[in-house]
KETI-193814 format. One record per atom (N, C-alpha, C, CB): x, y, z; residue in three letters. Coordinates in pm, whole numbers, plus 50000, padded with zeros to 5 digits. Glycine has a CB too. Layout:
<nodes>
XYZala
...
</nodes>
This chain:
<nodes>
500844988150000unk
500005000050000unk
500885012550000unk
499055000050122unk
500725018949892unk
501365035249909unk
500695045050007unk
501245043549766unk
501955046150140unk
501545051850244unk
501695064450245unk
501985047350339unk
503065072950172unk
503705076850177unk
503225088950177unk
504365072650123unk
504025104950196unk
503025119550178unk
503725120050059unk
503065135250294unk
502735128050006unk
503035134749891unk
503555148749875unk
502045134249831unk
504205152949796unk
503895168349784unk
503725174049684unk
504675175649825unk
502585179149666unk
501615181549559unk
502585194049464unk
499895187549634unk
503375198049533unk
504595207049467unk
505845200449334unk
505555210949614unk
505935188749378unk
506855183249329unk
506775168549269unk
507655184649416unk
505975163649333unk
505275146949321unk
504415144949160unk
503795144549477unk
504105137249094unk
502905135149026unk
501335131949157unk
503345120248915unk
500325135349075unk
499055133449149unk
498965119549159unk
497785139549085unk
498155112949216unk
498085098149160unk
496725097349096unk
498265086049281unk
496565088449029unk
495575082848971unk
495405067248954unk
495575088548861unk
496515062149057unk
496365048949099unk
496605045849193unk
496805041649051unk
496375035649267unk
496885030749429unk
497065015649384unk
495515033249584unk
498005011949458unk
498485000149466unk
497794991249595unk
499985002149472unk
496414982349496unk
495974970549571unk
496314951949587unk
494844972049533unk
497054952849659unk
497434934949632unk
498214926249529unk
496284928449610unk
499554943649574unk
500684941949484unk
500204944749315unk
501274925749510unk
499344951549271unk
499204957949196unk
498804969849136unk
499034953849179unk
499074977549082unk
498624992049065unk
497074990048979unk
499955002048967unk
495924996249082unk
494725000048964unk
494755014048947unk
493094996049004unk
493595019248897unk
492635032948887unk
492405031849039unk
491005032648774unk
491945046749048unk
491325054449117unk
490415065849049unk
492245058849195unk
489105065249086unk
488725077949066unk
488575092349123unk
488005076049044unk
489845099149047unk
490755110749114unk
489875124949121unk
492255113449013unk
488955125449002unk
487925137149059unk
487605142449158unk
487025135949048unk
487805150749206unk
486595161949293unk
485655154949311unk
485945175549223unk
484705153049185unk
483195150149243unk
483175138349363unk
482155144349109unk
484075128949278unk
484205116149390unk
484155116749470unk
484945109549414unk
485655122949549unk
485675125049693unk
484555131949757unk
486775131949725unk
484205137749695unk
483055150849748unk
481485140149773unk
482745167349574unk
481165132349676unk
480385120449742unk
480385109349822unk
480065115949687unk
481745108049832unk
482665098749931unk
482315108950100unk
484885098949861unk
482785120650085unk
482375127150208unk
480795129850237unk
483085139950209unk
480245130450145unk
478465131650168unk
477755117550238unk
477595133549991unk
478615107050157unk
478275092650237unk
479055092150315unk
478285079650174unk
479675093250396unk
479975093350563unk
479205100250671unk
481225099150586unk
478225111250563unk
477635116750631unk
476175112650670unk
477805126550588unk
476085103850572unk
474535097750588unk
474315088850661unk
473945092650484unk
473215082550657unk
472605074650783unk
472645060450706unk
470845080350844unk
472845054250621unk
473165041650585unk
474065030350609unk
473265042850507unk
474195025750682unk
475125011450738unk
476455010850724unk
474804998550669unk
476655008150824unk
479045009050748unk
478855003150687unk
480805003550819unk
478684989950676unk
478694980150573unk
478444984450410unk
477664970650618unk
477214985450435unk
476994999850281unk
477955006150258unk
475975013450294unk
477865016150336unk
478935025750284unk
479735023050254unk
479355033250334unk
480585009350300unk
482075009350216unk
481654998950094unk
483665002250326unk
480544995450060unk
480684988649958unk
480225003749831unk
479614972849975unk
479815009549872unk
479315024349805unk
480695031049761unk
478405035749930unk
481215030949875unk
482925033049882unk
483225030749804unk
483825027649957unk
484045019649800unk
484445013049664unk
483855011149526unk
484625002449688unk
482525013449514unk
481925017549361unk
482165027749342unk
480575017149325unk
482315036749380unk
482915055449372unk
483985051749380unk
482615068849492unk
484905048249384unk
486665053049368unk
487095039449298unk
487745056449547unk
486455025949267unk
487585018649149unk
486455017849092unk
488665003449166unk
487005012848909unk
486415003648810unk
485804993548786unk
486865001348765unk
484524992748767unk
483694981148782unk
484574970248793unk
482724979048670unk
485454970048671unk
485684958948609unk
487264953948762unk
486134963048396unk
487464958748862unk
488144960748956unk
487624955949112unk
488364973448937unk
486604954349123unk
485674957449233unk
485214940649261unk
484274969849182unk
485194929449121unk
485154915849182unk
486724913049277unk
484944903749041unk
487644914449145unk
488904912249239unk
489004916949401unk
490034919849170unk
488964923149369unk
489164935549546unk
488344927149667unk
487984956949532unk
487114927149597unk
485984919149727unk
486404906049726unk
484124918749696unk
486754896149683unk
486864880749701unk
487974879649726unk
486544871649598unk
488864891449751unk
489794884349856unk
490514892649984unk
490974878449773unk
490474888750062unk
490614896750196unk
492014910150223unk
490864883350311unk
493194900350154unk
494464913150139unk
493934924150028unk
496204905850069unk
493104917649955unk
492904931849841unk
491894946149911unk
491804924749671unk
490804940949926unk
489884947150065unk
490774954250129unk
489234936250180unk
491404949450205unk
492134957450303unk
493194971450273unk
492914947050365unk
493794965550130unk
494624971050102unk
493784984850000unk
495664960250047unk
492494982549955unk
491864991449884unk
490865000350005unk
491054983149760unk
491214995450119unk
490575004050229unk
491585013550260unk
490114996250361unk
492555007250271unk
493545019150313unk
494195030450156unk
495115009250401unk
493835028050058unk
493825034049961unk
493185044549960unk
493585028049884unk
491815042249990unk
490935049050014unk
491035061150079unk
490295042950060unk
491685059050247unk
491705069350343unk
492905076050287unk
491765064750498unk
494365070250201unk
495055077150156unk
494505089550072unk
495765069550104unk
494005081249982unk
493615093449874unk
492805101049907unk
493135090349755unk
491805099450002unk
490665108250034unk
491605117250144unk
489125099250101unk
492235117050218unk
493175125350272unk
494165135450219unk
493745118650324unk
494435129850095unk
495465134850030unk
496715130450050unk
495485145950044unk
497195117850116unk
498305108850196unk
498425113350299unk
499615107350150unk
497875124950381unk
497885132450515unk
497685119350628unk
496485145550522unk
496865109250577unk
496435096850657unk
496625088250611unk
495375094650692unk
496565074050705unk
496275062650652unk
495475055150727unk
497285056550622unk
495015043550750unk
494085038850828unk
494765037250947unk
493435027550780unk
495615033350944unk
496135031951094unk
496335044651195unk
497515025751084unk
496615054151119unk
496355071451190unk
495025073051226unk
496635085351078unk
494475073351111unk
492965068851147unk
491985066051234unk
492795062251122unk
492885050851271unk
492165043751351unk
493135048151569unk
492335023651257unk
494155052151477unk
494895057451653unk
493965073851705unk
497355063451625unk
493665080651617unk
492535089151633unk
491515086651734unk
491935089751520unk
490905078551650unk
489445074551721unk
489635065851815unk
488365068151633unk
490405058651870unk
491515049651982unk
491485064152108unk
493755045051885unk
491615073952043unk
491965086552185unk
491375099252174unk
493625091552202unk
490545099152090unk
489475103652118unk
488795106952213unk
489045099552085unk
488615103452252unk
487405101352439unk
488235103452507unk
486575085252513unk
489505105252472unk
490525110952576unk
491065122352581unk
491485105052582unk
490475132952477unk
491105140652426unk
489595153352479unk
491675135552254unk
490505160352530unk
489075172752598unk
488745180652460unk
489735188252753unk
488145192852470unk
487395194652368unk
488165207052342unk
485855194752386unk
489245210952388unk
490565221152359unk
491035220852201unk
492005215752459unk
491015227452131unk
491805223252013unk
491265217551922unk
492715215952035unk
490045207451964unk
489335198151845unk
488245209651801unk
488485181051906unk
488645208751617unk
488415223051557unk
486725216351521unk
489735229351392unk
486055228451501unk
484765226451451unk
484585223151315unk
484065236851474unk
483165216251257unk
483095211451158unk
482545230451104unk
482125195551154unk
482985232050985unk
482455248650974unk
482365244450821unk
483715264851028unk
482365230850739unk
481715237650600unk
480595224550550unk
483215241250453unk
479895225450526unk
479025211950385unk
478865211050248unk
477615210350387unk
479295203250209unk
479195205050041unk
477995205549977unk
479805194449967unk
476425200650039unk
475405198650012unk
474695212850028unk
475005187850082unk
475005221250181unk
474705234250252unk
475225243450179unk
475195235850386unk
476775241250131unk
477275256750111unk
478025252349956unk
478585264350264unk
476755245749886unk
477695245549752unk
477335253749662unk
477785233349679unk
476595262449670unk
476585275149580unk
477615283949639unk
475135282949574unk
478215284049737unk
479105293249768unk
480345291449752unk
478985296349869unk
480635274549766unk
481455269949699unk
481955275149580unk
481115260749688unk
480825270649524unk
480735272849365unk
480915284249331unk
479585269849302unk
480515296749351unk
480865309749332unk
482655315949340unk
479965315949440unk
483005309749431unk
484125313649530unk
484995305149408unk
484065307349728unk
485385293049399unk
486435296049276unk
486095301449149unk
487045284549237unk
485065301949096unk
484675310048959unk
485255322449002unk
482935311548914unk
485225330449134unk
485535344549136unk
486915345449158unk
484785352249239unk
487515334849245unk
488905335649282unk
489835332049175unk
489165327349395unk
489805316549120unk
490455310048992unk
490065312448863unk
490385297348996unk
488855316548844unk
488245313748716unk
487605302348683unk
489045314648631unk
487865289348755unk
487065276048781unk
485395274448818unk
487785270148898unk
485155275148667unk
483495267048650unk
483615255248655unk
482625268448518unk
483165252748811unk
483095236148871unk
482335227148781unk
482265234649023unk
481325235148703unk
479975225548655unk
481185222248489unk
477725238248623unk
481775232248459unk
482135229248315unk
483355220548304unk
482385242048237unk
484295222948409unk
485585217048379unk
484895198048406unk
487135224848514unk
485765191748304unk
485415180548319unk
486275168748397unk
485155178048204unk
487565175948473unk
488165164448539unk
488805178248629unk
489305151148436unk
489115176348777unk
489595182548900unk
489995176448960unk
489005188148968unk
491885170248970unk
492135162349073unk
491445168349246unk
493805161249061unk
491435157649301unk
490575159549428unk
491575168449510unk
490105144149511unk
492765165549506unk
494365171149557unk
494155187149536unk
495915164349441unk
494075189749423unk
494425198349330unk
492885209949404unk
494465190049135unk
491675200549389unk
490585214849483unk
490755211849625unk
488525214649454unk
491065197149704unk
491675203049865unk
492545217749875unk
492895190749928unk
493355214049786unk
494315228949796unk
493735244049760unk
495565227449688unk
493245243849665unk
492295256349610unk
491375256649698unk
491615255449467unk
490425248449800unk
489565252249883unk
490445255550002unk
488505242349902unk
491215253650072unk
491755257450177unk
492665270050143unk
492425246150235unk
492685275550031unk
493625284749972unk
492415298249951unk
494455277249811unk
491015293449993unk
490425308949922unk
490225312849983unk
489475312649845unk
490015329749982unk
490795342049998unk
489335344650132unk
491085355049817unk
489565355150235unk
488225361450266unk
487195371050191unk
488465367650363unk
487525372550119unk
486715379550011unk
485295371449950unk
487785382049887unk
485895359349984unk
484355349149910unk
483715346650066unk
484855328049799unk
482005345950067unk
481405346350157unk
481375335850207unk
480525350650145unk
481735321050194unk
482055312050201unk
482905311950281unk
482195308150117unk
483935320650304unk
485315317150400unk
485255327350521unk
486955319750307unk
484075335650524unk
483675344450602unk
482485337450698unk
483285356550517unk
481795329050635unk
480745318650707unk
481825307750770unk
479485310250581unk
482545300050713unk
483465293450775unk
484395296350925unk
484145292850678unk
484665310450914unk
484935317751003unk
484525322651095unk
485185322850978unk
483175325551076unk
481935328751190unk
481265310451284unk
480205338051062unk
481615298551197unk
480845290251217unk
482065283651335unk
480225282451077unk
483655287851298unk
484685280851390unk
484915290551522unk
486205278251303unk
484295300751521unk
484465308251670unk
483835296351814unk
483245325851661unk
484655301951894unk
484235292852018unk
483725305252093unk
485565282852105unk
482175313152102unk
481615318152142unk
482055322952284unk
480755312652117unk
481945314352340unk
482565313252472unk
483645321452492unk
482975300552500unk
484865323452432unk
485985326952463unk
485795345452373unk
487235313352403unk
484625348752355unk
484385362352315unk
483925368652460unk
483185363552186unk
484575382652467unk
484855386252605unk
483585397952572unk
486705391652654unk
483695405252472unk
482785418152434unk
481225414152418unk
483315425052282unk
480155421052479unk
478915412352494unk
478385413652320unk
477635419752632unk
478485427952289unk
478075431352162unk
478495417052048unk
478915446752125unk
479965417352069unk
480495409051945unk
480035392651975unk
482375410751931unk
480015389552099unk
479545375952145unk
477765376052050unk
479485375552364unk
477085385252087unk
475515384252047unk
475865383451868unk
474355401352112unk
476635390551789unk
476455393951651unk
477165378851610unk
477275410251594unk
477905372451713unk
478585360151643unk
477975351951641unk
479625354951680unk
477025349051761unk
476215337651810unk
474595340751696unk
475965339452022unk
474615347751640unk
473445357151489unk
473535345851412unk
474165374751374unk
474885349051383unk
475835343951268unk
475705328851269unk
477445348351288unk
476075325251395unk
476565308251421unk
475155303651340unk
476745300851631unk
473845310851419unk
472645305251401unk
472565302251298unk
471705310651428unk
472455319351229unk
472195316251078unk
472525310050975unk
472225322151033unk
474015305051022unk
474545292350908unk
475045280051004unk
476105298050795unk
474525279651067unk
474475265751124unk
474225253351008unk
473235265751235unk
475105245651066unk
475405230150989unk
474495219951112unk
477625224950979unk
473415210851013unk
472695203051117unk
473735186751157unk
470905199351040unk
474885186351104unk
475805182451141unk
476295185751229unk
476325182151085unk
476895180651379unk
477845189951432unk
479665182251426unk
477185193351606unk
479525172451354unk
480755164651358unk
481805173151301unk
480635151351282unk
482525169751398unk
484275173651396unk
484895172551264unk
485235163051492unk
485775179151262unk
486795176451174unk
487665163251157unk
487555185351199unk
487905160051277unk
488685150751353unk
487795136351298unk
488675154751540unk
486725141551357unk
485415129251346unk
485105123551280unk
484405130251354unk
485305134151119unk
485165132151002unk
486255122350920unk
485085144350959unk
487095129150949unk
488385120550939unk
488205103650960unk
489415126151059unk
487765102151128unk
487925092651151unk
486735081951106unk
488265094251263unk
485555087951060unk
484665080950994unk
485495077250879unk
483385088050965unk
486155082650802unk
486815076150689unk
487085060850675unk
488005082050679unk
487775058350827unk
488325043150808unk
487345037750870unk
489785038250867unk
486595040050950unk
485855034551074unk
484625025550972unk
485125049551200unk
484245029950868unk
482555027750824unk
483155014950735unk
481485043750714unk
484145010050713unk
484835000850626unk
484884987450733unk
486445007350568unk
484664987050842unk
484434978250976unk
483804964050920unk
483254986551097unk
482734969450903unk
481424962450875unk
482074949050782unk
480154973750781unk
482984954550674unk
483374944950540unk
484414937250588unk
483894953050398unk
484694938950708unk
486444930550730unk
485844919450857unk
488244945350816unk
484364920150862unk
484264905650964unk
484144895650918unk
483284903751050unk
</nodes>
């Protein structure tokens, strides 16, 4: 399994992962990942989900191999959390996460502040205005390639100004005025999600459970 980080500076992207000592496809799109994160978010079965999983990121013609045998599975699970991370993870990070978790106070663990379903017109606006990127027209977006362009846009798009209002920890606002206009704000773009960042993450490897008993 290619564990390794990348750097999107200097590296090629991938467009394959190596399952069971062999290199397949991946499907490297944007959209992918971006439905890969919508189903973690839903209410459908780990079990599902990672078989959903794996129809979104390999090739039909890929997907008997992988399931009928147990090193391939495994090794296309951890593919998975690679690429959907960007190599930032792997399952075993993953899984040491959610291992300490419950141990970990609520200091530091950052808020969930965006949805792709909630805030994808703003999305959508925000690189057309920043890059020039019409999400609907371009027909291929490594997933790498918009992690970076989304964490890269500017405050100027309203999108990164809601993001910003949604990660305040209320609490730690001392001024009554600015506490009331933030807590406006929180309301008004509130995510009916409240999962972590962290959380999110760790759903990545966690919902793949179900397929390895």
């Amino acid at each position: 399994m290619r564990d390794m980080f990348c750097n999107i500076l200097i590296d090629p992207l991938p467009t394959t992962v190596e399952v069971a000592g062999r290199d397949i496809s991946i499907n490297a799109d944007f959209r992918t990942a971006i439905l890969f994160e919508q189903l973690m978010q839903s209410k459908e079965q780990d079990n599902v989900k990672g078989r959903i999983a794996f129809e979104l990121f390999f090739p039909t013609e890929s997907l008997k191999a992988i399931l009928s045998d147990a090193q391939a599975t495994s090794d296309a699970i951890d593919a998975i959390v690679w690429f959907y991370s960007c190599s930032r993870q792997t399952r075993e990070t993953v899984e040491q996460r959610t291992q300490n978790a419950g141990r970990r106070s609520n200091f530091g663990i950052q808020r969930r502040i965006y949805d792709f379903d909630v805030d994808a017109p703003l999305i959508y606006a925000a690189f057309l205005a920043q890059y020039g990127v019409d999400l609907q027209d371009v027909d291929f977006l490594h997933w790498w390639k918009f992690s970076a362009m989304f964490s890269a846009l500017n405050d100027s798009n309203l999108i990164v100004k809601i993001m910003g209002w949604r990660s305040v920890d209320i609490a730690s606002i001392k001024n009554k005025t600015e506490k009331q206009r933030l807590a406006r704000l929180q309301a008004q773009y509130a995510l009916r999600d409240t999962k972590t960042i962290e959380e999110k993450q760790s759903l990545a490897g966690a919902l793949f459970g179900g397929m390895m008993k």
